[in-house]
C-alpha positions in Angstrom: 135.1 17.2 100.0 136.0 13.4 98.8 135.3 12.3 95.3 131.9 11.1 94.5 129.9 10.2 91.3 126.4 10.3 91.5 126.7 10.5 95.2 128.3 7.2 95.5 131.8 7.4 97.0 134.4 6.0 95.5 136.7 3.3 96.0 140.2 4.0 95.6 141.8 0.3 94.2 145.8 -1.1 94.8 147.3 -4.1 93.6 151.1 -4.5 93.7 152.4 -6.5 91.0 155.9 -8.2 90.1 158.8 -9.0 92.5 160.7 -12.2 92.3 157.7 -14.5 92.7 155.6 -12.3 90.2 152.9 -12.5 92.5 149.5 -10.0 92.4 148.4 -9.2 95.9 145.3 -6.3 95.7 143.2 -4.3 98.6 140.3 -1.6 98.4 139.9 1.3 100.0 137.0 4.2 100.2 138.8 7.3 99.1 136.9 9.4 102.0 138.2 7.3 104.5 141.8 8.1 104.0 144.0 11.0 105.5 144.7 14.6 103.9 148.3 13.1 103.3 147.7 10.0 101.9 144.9 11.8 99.4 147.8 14.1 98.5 149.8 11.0 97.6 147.2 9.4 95.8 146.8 12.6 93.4 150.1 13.1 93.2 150.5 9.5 91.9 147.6 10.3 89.4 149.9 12.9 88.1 153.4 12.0 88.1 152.4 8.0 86.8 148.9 8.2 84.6 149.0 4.7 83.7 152.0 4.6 82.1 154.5 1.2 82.0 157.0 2.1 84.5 158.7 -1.6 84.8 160.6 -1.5 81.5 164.1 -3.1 82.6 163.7 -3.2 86.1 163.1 -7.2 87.2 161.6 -8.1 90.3 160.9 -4.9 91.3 157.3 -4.0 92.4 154.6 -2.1 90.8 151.9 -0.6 92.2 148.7 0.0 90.2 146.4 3.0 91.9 142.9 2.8 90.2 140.1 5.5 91.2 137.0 6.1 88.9 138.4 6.4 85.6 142.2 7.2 86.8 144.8 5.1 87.0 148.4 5.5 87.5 151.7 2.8 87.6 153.8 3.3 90.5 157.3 2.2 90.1 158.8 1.0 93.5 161.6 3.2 93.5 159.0 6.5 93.5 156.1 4.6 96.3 155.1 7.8 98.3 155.8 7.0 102.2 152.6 8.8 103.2 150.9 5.3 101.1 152.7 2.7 103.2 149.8 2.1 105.5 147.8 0.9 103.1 150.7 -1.9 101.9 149.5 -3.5 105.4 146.0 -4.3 103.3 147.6 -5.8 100.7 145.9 -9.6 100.2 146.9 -12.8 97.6 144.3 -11.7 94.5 141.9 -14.3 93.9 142.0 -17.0 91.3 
């Protein structure tokens, strides 16, 4: 069963931030929609990062910002599940 308040499903968010340029790119996806694995991934994410900074002393290296009702967590690049790189391919210029 996927994650749902109020019967609405929910939408999981990613934005990857930092990197030499320093540049925000972000994508949306409906939790439901994605695989058992990359689910796993997202929860374990939720877990191991809740929205902690994880870019302390580590320039131009990517992070990746998972948000999903009220959860977010701070991926470091270094700890990006594989099971999540499909939804990298998503990943578009923010706006503004």
């Amino acid at each position: 069963m996927s994650p749902s308040r109020g019967g609405e499903q929910l939408e999981l968010e990613l934005e990857r931030s930092g990197g030499f340029a320093g540049l925000f790119l972000r994508a949306s996806f409906q939790y439901s929609e994605l695989s058992e694995s990359e689910r796993g991934a997202v929860e374990l994410c939720f877990e191991h990062w809740p929205g902690s900074d994880p870019g302390a002393g580590q320039p131009d290296r990517f992070c990746y910002r998972l948000d999903l009702a009220e959860r977010t967590a701070l991926v470091p690049e270094a700890h990006w599940p594989q099971a999540l790189n499909a939804l990298l391919t998503a990943l578009r210029p923010a706006p503004g």
